[in-house]
TIBA-73718 format. One record per residue (C-alpha): residue in three letters; y, x, z. Coordinates in pm, whole numbers, plus 50000, padded with zeros to 5 digits. Layout:
BEGIN
AlaYXZ/...
% end
This chain:
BEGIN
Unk518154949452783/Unk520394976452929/Unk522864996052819/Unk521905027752913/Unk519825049752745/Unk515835052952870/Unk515455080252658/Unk517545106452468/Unk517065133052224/Unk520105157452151/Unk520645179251844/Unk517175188851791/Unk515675209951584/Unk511905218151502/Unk510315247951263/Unk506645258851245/Unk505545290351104/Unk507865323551056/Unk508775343150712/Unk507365326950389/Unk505355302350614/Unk508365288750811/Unk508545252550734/Unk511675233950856/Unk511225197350995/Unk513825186851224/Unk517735196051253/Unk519995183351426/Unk518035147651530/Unk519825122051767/Unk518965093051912/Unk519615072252226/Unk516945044752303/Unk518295019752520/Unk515955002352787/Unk513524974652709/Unk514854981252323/Unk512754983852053/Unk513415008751760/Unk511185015051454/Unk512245049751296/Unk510965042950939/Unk510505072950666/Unk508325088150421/Unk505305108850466/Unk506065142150539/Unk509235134350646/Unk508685146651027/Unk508125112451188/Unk504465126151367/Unk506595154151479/Unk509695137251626/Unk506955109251824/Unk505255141851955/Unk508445152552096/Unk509665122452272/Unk505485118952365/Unk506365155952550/Unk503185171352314/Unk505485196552181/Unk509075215152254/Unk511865212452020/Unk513075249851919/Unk516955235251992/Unk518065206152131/Unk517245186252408/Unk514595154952478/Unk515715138652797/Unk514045105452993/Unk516735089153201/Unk518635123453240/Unk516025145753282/Unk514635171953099/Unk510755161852896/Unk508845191153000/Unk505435179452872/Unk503495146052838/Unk503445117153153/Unk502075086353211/Unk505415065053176/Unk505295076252808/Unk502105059952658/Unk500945067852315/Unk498985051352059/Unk498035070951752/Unk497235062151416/Unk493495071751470/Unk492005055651715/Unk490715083052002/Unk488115063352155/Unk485445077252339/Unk482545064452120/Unk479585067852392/Unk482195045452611/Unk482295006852580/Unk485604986752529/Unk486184988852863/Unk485085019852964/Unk487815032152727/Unk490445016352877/Unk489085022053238/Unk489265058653187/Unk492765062453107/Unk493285036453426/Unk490835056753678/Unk493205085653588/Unk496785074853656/Unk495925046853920/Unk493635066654145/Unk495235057354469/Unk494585018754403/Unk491225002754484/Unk488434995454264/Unk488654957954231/Unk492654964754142/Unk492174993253856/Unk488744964353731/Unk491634935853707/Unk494424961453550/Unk491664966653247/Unk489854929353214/Unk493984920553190/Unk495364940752941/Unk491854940952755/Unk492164902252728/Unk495844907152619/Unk494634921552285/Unk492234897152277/Unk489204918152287/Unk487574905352606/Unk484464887752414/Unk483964923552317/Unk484464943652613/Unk480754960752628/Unk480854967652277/Unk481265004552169/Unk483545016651897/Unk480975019751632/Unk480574977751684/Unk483984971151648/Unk486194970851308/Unk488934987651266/Unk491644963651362/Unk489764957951683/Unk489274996951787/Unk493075001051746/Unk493324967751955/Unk491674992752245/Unk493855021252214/Unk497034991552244/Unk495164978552570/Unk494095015952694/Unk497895026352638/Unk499674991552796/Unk497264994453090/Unk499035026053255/Unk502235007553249/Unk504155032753074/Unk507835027853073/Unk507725033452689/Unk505535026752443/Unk505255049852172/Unk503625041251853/Unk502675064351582/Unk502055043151283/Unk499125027451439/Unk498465003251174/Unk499065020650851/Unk495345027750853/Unk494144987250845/Unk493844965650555/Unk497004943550473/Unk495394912450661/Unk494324930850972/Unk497684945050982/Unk499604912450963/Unk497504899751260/Unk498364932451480/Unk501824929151382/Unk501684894751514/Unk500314902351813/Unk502324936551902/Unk505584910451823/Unk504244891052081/Unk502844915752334/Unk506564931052317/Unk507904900152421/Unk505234898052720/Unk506044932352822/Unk509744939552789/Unk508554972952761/Unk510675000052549/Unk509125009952242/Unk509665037251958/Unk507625027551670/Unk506915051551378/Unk505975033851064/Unk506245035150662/Unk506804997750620/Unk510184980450613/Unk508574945050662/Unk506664958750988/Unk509734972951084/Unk511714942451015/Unk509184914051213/Unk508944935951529/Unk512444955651570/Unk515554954251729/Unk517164980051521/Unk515565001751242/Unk516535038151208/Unk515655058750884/Unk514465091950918/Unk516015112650582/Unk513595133850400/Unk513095173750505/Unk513205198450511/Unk515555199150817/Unk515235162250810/Unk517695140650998/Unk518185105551134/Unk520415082550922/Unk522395051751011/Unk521175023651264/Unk520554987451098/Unk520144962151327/Unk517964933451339/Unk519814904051427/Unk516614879351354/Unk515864854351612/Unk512284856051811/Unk509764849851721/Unk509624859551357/Unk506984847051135/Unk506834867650815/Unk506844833150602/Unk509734817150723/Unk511464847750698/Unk511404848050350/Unk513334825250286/Unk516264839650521/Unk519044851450380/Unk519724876350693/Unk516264889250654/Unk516454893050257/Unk520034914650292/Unk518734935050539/Unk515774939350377/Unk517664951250079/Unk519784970650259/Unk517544992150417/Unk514934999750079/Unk517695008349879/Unk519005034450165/Unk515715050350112/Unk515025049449772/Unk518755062749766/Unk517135092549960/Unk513885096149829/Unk513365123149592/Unk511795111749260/Unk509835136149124/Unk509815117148802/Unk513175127748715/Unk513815149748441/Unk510885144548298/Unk511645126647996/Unk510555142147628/Unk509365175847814/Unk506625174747581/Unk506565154247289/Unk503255132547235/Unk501765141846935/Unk500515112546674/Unk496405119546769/Unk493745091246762/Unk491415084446991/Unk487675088046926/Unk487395052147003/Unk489875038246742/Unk488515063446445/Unk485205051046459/Unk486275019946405/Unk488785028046181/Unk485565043645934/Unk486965037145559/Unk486055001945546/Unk489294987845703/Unk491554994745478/Unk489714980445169/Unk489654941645357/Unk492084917145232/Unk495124913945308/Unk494404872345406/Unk491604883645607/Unk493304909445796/Unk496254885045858/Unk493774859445967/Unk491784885346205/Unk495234895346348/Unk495954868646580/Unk493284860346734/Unk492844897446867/Unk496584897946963/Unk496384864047189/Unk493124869347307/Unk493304905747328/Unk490554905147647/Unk488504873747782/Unk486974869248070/Unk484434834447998/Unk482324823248337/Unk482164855748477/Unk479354858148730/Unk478354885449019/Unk475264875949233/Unk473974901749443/Unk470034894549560/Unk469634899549920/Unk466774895350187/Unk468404857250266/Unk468824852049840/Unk471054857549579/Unk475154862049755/Unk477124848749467/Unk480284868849495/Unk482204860349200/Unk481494823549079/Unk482994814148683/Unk486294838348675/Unk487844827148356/Unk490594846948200/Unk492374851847866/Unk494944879647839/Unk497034890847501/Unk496954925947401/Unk500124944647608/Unk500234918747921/Unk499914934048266/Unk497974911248510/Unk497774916048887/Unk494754904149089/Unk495254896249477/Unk493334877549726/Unk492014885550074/Unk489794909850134/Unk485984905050008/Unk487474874949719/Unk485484896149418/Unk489014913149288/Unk487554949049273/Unk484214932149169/Unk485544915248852/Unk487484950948773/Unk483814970748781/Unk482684947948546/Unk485584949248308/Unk485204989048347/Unk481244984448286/Unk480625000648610/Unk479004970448734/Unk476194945448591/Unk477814907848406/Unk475374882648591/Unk476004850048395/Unk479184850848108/Unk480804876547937/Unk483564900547910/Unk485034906247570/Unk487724935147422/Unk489534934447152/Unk486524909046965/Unk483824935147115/Unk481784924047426/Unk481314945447681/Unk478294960747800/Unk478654996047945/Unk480975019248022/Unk483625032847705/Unk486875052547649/Unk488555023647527/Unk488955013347904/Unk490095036548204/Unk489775033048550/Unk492245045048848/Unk490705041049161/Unk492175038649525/Unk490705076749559/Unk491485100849245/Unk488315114449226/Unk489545146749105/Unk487735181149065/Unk489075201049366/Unk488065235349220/Unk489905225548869/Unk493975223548861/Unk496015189548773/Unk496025202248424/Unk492455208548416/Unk491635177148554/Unk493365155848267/Unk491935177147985/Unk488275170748098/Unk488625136847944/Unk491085142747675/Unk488805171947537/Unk486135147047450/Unk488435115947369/Unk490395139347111/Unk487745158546944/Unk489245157246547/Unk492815171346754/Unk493665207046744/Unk493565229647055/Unk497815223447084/Unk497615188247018/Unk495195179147328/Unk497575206747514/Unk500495184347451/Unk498735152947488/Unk497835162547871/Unk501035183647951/Unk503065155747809/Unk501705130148088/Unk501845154448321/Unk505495155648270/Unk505745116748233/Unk504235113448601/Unk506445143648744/Unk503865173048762/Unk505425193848517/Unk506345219748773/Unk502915215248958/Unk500075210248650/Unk498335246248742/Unk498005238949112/Unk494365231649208/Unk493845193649302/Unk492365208249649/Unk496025217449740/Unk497685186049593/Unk498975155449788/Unk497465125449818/Unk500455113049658/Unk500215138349397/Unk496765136449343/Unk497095095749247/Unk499695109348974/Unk496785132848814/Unk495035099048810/Unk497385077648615/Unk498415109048401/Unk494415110648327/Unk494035073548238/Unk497085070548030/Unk496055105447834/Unk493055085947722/Unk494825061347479/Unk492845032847654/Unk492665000447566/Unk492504983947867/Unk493935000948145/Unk492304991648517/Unk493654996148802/Unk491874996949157/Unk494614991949417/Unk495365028149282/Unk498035028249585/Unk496055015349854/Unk495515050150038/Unk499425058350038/Unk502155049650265/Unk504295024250147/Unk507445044350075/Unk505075063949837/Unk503505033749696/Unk507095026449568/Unk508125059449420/Unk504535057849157/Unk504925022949138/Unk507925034748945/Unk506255061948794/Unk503585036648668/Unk506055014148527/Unk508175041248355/Unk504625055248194/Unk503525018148099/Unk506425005247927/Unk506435033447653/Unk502745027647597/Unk502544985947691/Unk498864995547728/Unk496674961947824/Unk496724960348207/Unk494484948248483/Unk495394956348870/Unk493924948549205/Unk496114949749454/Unk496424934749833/Unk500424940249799/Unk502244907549755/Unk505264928649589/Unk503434951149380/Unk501734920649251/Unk505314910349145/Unk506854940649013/Unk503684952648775/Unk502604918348646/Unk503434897648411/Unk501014871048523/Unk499704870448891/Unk496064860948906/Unk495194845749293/Unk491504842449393/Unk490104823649613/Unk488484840549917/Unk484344849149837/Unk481694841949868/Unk481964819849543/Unk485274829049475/Unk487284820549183/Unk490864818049054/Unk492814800149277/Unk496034800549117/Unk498074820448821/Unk501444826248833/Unk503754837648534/Unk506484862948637/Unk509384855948395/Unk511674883748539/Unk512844912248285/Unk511044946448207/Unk511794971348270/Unk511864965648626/Unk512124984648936/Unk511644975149296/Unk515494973049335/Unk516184954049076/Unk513654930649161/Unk514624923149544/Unk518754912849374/Unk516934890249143/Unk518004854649239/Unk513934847949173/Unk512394871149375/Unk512084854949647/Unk510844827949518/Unk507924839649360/Unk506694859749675/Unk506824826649885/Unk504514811949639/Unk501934842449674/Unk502534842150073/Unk501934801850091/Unk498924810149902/Unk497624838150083/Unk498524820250438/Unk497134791350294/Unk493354809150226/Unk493154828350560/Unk490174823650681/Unk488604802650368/Unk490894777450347/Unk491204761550020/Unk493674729350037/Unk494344718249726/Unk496894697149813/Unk498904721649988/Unk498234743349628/Unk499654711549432/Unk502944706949702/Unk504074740849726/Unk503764743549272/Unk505994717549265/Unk508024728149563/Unk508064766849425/Unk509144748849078/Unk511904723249211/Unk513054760349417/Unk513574780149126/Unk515284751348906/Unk517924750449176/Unk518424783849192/Unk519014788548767/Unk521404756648825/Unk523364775649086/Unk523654803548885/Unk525144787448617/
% end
């Protein structure tokens, strides 16, 4: 690597708009990238990172400053700066490699034909694509069209790579693999490369040194953190290293440092008033009250400790081959104010099992039972946030909550449902934003109507559909927060779904694995004995942390690809046990 710089950028600044438009995103950005380094600038969404990559790619002009490549002046886009976006860009009446031959024909037009075919079957091969190099986009998943904009982009031999979160868009197991394979392609190349990205694991496996973009307006670069991690880095081995765990802290808490809450000063805006739900006054009819007292003690406990069951749960779906069992026996007892996580791969039956908890979805064989009522339809004693909000566009935030609360409320007084929505409003930090339509909301903003809609309700059972799965991960951490500060004043009965190993940590109290589908079933549970309330920073200095997420990463490493060694499963219990005994022995 050398010492001097490949490519510079000098007290820039960048505004769009004039007036009441003007929006300012960069001031005063530097940053020297030195050859054959690589640099991940991580920040949040909105932050400016798209617009700092499109100034180093040359796609725009900084409105002060400078952007220099070895000395000289970046007066607009070249082919020693290749870009890969986080859509895809493919031309989708061209195969694989009539993708990447385009971009080739273009720069290399001066070499022969047999030279520019072996440039493309090389670096199409390289991303491991060349079984499906006459395919056309629409053929290929997502993991694999990105894998063509990689090869398209490495195939003009740039001099630096830039990547604009190219894999934010992929599901978490896609996205490991890419990872894996732009670690290693890095190493191949030795090329320099700038890579824009929301996630401080990504950033961690494939950097040399990590830079944090501070939120905007007139958003800035902070401090360097270096990587010193020895190639290659595999993401389970790292776990357990204590480099990789400091640094790791290190650089979330710098960000959450920054990162604006909006949850803040939100507390006892609005006071809840003391309304019942629909739901519990019908059953609360007159007759209650008159049963003895033994009975009612006797009737208590059960409820309590087996607040929700889950007995042989079964999802077959008939198809033109047969029935496709999906979910096969998923048995599950939870007591009333525990907050279970459910992760697998993708396609294991987690969202599957949640539809049929919600009554969205058909019971094939078993049952599902609430609160000693079995379920067979859809009710307001259970809520549902989904990955997408499903909001009204044409109706505000505040509009949007009271649709449901209007109905679940009726015997409340006009004020009383007004407090009841404005008061989780608040709780999910909206208070200054209820009365904007949801059209011109955030997607971040828009998952907060969500959760301020579901907890309004006074559910039951509260179910969660990786209700962060659409957001950046710097996001995902800021309502993960919010969701925990709303759910331990209400300890509402939980369910999530989730594909995030440390969300699955941080919301549950028990950590349901499954096994990957068809067929599937729980694999493995996992207790979480950490203290509530937590947050995501007190959970990475908790001596146990890590501990529990090697157990969920054996696990999920362990099922790629339908594994299920049951051996391995027994070893790594009693390894992840003798671990953690250790660990409390040291600490005393």
């Amino acid at each position: 690597m050398s010492d001097h710089p490949i490519i510079e950028m000098r007290s820039v600044a960048k505004v769009y708009g004039e007036g009441k438009t003007r929006a300012d995103i960069l001031k005063d950005v530097d940053l020297s990238v030195r050859e054959g380094e690589f640099v991940a600038i991580v920040g949040f969404s909105g932050s400016g990172k798209t617009t700092l990559i499109s100034l180093l790619a040359g796609l725009i002009r900084p409105d002060a400053g400078t952007v220099l490549m070895r000395g000289e002046t970046i007066e607009g886009p070249g082919p020693e700066r290749g870009l890969v976006f986080q859509s895809y860009s493919l031309l989708p009446w061209l195969t694989v490699r009539g993708n990447v031959a385009l971009a080739v024909d273009t720069v290399f037009s001066r070499e022969t034909k047999g030279a520019r075919k072996a440039r493309v079957d090389k670096y199409i091969e390289m991303v491991g694509l060349a079984h499906a190099a006459d395919r056309k986009p629409a053929e290929l998943s997502g993991g694999m069209r990105q894998r063509v904009s990689v090869a398209r982009a490495l195939a003009m031999s740039p001099e630096i790579l830039l990547l604009d979160e190219p894999l934010s868009a992929l599901d978490a197991l896609t996205r490991a693999k890419l990872q894996d394979e732009f670690a290693a392609i890095s190493q191949v190349e030795k090329k320099t490369i700038i890579l824009i990205t929301n996630d401080v694991d990504e950033a961690i496996l494939l950097a040399d040194r990590i830079v944090p973009l501070d939120p905007g307006p007139n958003a800035t670069l902070g401090p360097s953190f270096d990587v010193a991690l020895a190639r290659p880095r595999d993401r389970t081995a790292m776990n357990a290293d204590e480099g990789f765990k400091r640094l790791r802290r290190e650089v979330t808490n710098y960000l959450m440092d920054k990162a604006r809450h909006a949850s803040e000063g939100a507390d006892d805006a609005v006071q809840l008033p003391n309304v019942i739900p629909v739901d519990l006054a019908a059953r609360r009819g007159g007759a209650t009250p008159d049963l003895p007292e033994a009975y009612k003690r006797a009737a208590h406990s059960p409820i309590e400790k087996r607040f929700v069951e889950f007995f042989e749960v079964r999802k077959v779906y008939p198809t033109p081959k047969g029935p496709l069992t999906v979910v096969d026996g998923f048995d599950l007892q939870m007591e009333k104010g525990e907050f279970v996580t459910l992760i697998g791969h993708s396609g294991c039956g987690k969202s599957t099992v949640l539809s049929m908890a919600a009554g969205l979805t058909d019971i094939s064989s078993g049952g599902i039972v609430l609160e000693g009522r079995e379920i067979d339809a859809a009710g307001p004693d259970r809520a549902v946030v989904f990955q997408a909000p499903s909001l009204m566009p044409w109706l505000t935030a505040r509009e949007n909550v009271a649709l449901g609360v209007d109905r679940v409320y009726p015997d409340a007084t006009v004020a009383e449902r007004r407090d009841v929505v404005e008061h989780y409003l608040q709780r999910v930090g909206l208070g200054d934003s209820m009365h904007r339509r949801a059209a011109d909301l955030s997607n971040g903003m828009k998952q907060r109507v969500g959760i301020a809609r579901a907890f309004a309700l006074s559910p039951k059972l509260l179910l969660l559909d990786e209700p962060f799965g659409m957001l950046d991960s710097l996001t995902r951490w800021d309502l993960q927060d919010v969701l925990m500060d709303v759910w331990k004043r209400t300890r509402v009965t939980a369910v999530c779904v989730t594909h995030d190993v440390d969300e699955a940590i941080l919301l549950g109290d028990r950590v349901v694995m499954m096994t990957n589908g068809p067929k599937a079933k729980i694999g493995k549970v996992m207790t979480v004995d950490l203290p509530r309330p937590r947050t995501r920073k007190s959970l990475l200095e908790h001596p146990d942390y890590y501990h529990y997420r090697q157990q969920l990463l054996s696990f999920l490493e362990n099922h790629e690809g339908g594994a299920t060694p049951k051996a391995e499963a027994e070893a790594e219990d009693a390894s992840g046990a003798k671990a953690k005994a250790d660990a409390k022995r040291q600490a005393a």
